[in-house]
VEXDREN-2710 file (C-alpha; in Angstrom, 1 decimal):
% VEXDREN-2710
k/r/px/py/pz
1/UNK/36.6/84.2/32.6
2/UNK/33.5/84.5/30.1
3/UNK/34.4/87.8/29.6
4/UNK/38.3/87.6/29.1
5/UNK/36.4/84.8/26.6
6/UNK/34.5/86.9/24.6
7/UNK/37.5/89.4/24.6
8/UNK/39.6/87.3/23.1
9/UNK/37.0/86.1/20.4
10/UNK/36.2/89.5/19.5
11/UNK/39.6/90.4/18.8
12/UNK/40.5/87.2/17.0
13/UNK/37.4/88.0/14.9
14/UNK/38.9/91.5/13.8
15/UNK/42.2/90.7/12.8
16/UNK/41.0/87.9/10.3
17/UNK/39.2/88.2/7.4
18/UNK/35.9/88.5/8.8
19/UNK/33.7/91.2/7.3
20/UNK/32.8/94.0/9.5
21/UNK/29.9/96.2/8.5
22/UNK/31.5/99.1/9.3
23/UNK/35.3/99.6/8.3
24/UNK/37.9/102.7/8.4
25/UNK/40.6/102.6/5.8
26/UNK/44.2/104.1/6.4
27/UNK/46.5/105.0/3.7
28/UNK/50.0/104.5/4.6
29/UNK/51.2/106.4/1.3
30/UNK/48.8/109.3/2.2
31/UNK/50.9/109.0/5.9
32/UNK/54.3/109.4/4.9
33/UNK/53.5/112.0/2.1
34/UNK/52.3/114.2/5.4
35/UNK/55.2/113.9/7.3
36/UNK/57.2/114.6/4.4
37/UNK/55.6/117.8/3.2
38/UNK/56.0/119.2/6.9
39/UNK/59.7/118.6/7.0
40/UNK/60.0/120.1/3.9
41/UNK/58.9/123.5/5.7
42/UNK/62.0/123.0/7.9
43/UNK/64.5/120.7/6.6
44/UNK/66.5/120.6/9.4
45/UNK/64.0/120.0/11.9
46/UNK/62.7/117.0/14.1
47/UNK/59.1/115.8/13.8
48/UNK/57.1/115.0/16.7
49/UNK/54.2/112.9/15.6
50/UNK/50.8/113.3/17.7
51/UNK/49.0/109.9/18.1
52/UNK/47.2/111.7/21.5
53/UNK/43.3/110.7/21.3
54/UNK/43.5/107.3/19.6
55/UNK/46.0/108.9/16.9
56/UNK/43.0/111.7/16.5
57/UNK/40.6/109.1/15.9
58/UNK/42.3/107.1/13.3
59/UNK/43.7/104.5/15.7
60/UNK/46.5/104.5/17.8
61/UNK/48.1/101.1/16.8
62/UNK/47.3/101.2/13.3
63/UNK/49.0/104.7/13.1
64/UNK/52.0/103.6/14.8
65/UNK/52.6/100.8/12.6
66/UNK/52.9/102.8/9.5
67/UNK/54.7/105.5/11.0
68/UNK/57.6/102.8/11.3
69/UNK/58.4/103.8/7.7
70/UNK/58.5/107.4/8.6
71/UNK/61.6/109.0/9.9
72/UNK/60.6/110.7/13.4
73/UNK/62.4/111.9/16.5
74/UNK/59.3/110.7/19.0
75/UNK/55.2/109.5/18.8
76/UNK/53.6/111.6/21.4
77/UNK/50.5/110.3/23.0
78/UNK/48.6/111.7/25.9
79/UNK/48.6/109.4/28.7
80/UNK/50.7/106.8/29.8
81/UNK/48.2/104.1/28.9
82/UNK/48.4/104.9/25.1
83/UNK/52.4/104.7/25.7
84/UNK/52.0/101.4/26.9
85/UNK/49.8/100.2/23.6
86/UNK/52.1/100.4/21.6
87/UNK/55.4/100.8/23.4
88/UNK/56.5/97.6/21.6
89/UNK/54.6/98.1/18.5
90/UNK/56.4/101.5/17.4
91/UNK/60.4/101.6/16.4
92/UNK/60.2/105.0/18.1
93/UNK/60.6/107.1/21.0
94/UNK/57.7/108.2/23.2
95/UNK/56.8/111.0/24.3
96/UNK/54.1/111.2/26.8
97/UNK/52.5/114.6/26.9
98/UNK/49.7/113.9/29.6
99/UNK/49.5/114.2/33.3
100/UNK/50.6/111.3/35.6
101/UNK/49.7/111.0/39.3
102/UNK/52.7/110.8/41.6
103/UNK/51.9/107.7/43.2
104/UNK/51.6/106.0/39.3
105/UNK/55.7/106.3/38.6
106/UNK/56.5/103.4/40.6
107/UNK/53.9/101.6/38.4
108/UNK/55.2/102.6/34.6
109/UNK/57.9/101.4/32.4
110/UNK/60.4/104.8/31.7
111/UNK/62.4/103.0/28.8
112/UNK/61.5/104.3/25.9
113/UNK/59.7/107.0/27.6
114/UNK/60.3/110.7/27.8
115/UNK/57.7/112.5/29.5
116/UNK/56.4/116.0/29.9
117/UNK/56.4/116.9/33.5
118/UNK/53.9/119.8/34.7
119/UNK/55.4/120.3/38.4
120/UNK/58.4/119.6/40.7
121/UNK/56.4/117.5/42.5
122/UNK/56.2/115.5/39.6
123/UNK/60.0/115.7/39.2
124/UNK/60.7/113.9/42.6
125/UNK/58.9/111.1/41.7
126/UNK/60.3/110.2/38.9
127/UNK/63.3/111.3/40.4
128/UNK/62.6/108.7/43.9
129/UNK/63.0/105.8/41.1
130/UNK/66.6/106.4/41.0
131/UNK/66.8/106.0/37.2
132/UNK/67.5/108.2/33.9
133/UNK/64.4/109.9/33.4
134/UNK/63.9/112.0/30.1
135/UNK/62.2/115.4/30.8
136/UNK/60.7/117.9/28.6
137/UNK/59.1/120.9/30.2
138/UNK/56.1/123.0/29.0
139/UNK/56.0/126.7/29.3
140/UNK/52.8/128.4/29.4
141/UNK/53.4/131.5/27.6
142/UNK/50.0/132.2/27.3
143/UNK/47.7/129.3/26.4
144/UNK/47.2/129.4/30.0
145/UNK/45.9/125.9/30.4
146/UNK/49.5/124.3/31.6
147/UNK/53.0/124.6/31.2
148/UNK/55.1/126.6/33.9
149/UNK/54.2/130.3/34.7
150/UNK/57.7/132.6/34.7
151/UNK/57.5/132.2/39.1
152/UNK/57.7/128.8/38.6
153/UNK/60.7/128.0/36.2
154/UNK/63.5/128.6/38.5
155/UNK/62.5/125.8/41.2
156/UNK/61.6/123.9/38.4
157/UNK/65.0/123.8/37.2
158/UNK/66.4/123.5/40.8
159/UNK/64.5/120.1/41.6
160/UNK/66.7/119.5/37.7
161/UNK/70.0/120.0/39.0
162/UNK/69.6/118.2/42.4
163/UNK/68.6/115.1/40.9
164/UNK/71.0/114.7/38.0
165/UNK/69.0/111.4/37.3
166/UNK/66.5/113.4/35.3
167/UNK/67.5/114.9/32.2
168/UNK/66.2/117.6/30.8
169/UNK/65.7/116.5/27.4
170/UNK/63.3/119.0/26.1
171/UNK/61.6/122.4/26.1
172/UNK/58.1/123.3/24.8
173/UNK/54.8/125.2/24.4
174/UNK/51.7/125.5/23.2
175/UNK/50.5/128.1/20.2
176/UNK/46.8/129.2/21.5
177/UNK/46.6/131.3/17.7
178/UNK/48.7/129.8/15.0
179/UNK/45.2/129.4/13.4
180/UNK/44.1/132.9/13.7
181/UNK/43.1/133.8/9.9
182/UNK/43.3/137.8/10.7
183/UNK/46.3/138.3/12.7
184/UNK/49.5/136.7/14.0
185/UNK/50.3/139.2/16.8
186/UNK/49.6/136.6/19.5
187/UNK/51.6/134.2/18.1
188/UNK/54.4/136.4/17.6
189/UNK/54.1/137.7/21.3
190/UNK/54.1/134.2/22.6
191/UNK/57.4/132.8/20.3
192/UNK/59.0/136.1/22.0
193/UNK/58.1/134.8/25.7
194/UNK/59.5/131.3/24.7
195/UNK/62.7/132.5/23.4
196/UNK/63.6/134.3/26.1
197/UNK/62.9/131.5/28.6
198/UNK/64.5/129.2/26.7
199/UNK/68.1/131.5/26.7
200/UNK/67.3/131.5/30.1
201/UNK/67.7/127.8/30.4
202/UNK/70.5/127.4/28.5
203/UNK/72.2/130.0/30.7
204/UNK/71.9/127.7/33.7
205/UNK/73.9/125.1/31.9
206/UNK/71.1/122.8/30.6
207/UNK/71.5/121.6/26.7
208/UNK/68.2/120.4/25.5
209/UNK/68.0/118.6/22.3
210/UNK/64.4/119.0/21.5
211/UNK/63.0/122.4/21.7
212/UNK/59.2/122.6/19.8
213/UNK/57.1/125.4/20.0
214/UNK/55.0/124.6/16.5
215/UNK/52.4/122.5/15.6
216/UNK/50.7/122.1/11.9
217/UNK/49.4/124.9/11.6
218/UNK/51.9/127.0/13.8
219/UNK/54.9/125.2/11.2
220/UNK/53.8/127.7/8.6
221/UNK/54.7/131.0/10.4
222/UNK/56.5/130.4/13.8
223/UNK/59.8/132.0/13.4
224/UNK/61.8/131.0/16.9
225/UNK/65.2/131.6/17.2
226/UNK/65.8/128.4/19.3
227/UNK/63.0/125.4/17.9
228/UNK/64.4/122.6/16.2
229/UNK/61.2/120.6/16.5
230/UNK/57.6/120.4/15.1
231/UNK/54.9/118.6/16.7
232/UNK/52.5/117.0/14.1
233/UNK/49.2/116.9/14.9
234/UNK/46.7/117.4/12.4
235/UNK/48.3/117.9/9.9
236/UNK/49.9/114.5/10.2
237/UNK/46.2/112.9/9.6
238/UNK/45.8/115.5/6.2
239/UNK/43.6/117.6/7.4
240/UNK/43.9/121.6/7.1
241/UNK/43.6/123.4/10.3
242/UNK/43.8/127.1/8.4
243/UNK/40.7/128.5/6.9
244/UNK/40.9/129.7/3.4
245/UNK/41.5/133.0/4.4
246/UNK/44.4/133.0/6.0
247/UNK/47.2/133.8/4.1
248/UNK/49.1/130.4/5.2
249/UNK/46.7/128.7/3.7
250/UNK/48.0/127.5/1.0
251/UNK/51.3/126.1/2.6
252/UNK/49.3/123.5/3.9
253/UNK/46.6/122.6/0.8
254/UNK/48.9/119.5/-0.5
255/UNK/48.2/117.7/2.6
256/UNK/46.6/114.3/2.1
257/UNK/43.9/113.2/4.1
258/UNK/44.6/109.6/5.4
259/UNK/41.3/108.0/6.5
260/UNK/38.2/107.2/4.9
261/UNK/35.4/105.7/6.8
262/UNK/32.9/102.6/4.8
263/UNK/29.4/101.3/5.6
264/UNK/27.6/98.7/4.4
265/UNK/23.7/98.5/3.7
266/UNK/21.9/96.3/5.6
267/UNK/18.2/96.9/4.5
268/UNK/16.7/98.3/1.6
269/UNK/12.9/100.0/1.9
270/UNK/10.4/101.3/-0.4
271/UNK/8.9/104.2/0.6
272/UNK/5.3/106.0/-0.5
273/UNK/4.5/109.1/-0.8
274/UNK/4.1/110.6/2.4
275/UNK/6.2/107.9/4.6
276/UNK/8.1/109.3/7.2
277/UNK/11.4/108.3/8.3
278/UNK/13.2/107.9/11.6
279/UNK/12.8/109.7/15.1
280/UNK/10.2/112.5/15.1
281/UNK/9.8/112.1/11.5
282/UNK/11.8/114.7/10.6
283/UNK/11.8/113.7/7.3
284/UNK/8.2/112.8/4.6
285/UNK/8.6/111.0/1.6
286/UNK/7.6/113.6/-1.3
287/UNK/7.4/111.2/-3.5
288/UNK/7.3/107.4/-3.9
289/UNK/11.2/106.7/-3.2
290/UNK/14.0/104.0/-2.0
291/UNK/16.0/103.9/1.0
292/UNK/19.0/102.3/2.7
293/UNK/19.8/101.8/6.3
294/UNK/23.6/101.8/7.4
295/UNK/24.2/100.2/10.7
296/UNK/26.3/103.3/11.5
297/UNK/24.9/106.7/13.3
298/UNK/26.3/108.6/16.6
299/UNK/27.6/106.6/18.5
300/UNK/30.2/105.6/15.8
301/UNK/30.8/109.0/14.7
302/UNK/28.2/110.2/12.4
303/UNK/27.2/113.5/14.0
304/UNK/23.9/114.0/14.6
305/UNK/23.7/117.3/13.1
306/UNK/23.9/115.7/9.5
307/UNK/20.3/114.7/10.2
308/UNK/17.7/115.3/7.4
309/UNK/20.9/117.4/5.5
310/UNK/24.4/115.5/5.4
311/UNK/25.3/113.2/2.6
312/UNK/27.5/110.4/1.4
313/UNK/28.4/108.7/-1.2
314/UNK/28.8/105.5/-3.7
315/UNK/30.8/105.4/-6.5
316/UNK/31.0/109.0/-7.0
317/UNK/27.0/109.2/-6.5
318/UNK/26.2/111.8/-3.8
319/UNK/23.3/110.3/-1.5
320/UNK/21.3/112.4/0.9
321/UNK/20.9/111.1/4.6
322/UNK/17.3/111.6/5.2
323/UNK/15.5/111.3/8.8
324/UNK/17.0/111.5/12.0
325/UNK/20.5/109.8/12.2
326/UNK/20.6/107.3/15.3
327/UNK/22.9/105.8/17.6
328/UNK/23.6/102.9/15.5
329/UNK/21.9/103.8/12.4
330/UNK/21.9/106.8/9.2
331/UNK/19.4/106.4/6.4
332/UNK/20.3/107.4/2.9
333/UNK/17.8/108.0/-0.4
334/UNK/18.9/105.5/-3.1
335/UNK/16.2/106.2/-5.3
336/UNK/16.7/104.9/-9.0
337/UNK/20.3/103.7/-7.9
338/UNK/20.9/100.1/-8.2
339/UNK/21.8/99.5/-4.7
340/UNK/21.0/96.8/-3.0
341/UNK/21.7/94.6/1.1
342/UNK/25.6/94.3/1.3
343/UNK/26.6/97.3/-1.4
344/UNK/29.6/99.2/0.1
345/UNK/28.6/103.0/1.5
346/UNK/31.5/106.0/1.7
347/UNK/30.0/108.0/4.7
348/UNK/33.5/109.8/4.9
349/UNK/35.6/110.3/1.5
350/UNK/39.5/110.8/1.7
351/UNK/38.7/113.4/-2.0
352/UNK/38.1/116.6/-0.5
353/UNK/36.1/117.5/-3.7
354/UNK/33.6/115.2/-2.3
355/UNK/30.8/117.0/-0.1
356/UNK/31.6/114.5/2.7
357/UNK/35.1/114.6/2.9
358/UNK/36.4/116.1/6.6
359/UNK/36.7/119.0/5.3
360/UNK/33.6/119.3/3.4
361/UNK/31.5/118.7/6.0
362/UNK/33.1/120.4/8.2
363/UNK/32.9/123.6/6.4
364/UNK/29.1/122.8/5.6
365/UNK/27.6/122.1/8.6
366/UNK/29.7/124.2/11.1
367/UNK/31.6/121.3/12.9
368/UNK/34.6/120.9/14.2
369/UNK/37.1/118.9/11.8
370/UNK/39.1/117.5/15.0
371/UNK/36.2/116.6/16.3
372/UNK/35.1/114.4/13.3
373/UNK/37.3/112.3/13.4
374/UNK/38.3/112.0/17.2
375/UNK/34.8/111.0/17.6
376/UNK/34.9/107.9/15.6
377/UNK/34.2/105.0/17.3
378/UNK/37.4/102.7/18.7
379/UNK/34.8/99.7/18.0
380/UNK/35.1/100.5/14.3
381/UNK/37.3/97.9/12.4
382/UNK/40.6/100.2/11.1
383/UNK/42.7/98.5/8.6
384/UNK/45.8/100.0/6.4
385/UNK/46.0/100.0/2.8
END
């Protein structure tokens, strides 16, 4: 009971106007301008948006509230627990893309639902409900990480046609190189595979609606002779997932990026010459100098690696993190700024000119831009502007 308690006061304190410390910002505009761009590479075409991973770290809910403006065939999530978040927040269809023990079916709610289904052992039971079932299968045509090999298609598509109560509603894959800068022969060679399994489906009488083979960055060169679909993942969130050198590139620079994450300074220090800051004092004061502390650090999704060397920002100032950045705090240098206890900190800018915008730091300190922002904190405060 004291916990259900707190629960409930914690979330009544988030979705007033209480003042969190720590806040991620959302533009819807930024949203929609995404979605629309990748349409615009195929007109005709469905969009599948991927809110997988707490909607890649943006926030599940949040994202599919504003996608309700956006016109989409599904919102894929992983598992059926995100489908069930935000089953009645979302005016769309879900797709749910992640594995689901057999003995779980009885358990979840299929309207609404499609579902991607890795086995046929899967199939009957969803089929043992006794219900219309929406089906999309996965092909593995050479991520090799799932999907059906070519031995198993044809029993797949048997269980299909025994239990006309599941509908096959979809066929997909997964690109393992649509970012590969230097060559798109693997790409090519796995669009080929998917093709030809996908004739081979249609031959046996099935009509799905949705075939997607492309994600973002595969939407700039895929050319199958069956997709009508796109799945957007990253792209969906602004973020580039081609290097500079590829010659898509530039397809994908107008995208937008949609989040940018705040702090707030909580404690101003003076330091002398020679002060050290943070864990193994990593960092010595060269100079007499002024610093801030952010109640933010690894735990909430400021990677460690920025330590002593990553920067943010206020009001177009860049500010250098110095010391060690900790679990729940970063220090900056705000020497001859006038910053002071409750002064707004940028630790992640939505202006990608900015040298801690996703991209930015990405590029600057060898991480992983997915991995930026999937590892923001789900305690973090997300709001939608």
């Amino acid at each position: 009971m004291f916990r259900k308690i707190v629960k409930q006061s914690i979330e009544y304190l988030t979705s007033n106007d209480y003042q969190t410390l720590n806040l991620i910002e959302l533009s819807s505009k930024r949203v929609i301008h995404n979605v629309r761009l990748i349409s615009s590479f195929h007109p005709s075409f469905g969009i599948v948006a991927v809110l997988k991973s707490n909607a890649y770290g943006h926030g599940l809910i949040e994202m599919s509230k504003i996608l309700n403006d956006a016109e989409l065939n599904f919102i894929a999530v992983d598992g059926y627990f995100e489908a069930a978040k935000v089953r009645d927040i979302s005016r769309h269809k879900l797709l749910v893309m992640g594995y689901i023990k057999p003995e779980n079916v009885k358990l979840i709610d299929t309207k609404k639902c499609s579902f991607v289904i890795q086995d046929t052992v899967g199939l009957l039971a969803l089929a043992s409900l006794g219900k219309p079932i929406n089906i999309h299968v996965e092909i593995n045509t050479g991520m090799n990480r799932l999907g059906l090999g070519m031995n198993e298609i044809g029993d797949y598509l048997k269980v299909l046609k025994d239990h006309p109560s599941l509908r096959l509603e979809g066929v997909m894959t997964h690109l393992a190189d649509a970012d590969n800068e230097n060559s798109d022969e693997f790409t090519e060679k796995q669009v080929k595979l998917f093709d030809l399994t996908v004739q081979d489906v249609l031959s046996q009488g099935f009509k799905p609606k949705y075939i997607h083979i492309a994600q973002t960055a595969g939407s700039t060169k895929v050319q199958s002779i069956y997709a009508n679909a796109i799945r957007l993942g990253i792209g969906l969130y602004g973020i580039n997932p081609l290097s500079q050198q590829d010659a898509s590139f530039s397809k994908l620079e107008k995208l937008q990026p949609v989040l940018e994450l705040k702090s707030t300074l909580i404690k101003c220090i003076d330091l002398r010459k020679g002060d050290k800051v943070s864990y193994n004092g990593i960092f010595t004061a060269p100079k007499a100098m002024r610093i801030g502390v952010m109640p933010i650090g690894y735990y909430e999704g400021v990677p460690r690696e920025l330590s002593n060397k990553g920067q943010v920002s206020h009001m177009g100032n860049v500010l250098n993190i110095v010391g060690r950045v900790c679990m729940n705090h970063t220090m900056i240098d705000i020497t001859g700024l006038n910053l002071n206890v409750n002064d707004t900190i940028t630790v992640i800018s939505a202006d990608q000119s900015m040298p801690n915008s996703i991209s930015s730091i990405s590029k600057g300190h060898n991480l992983f831009s997915y991995g930026l922002v999937t590892s923001l904190s789900s305690s973090i405060r997300r709001i939608i502007k």
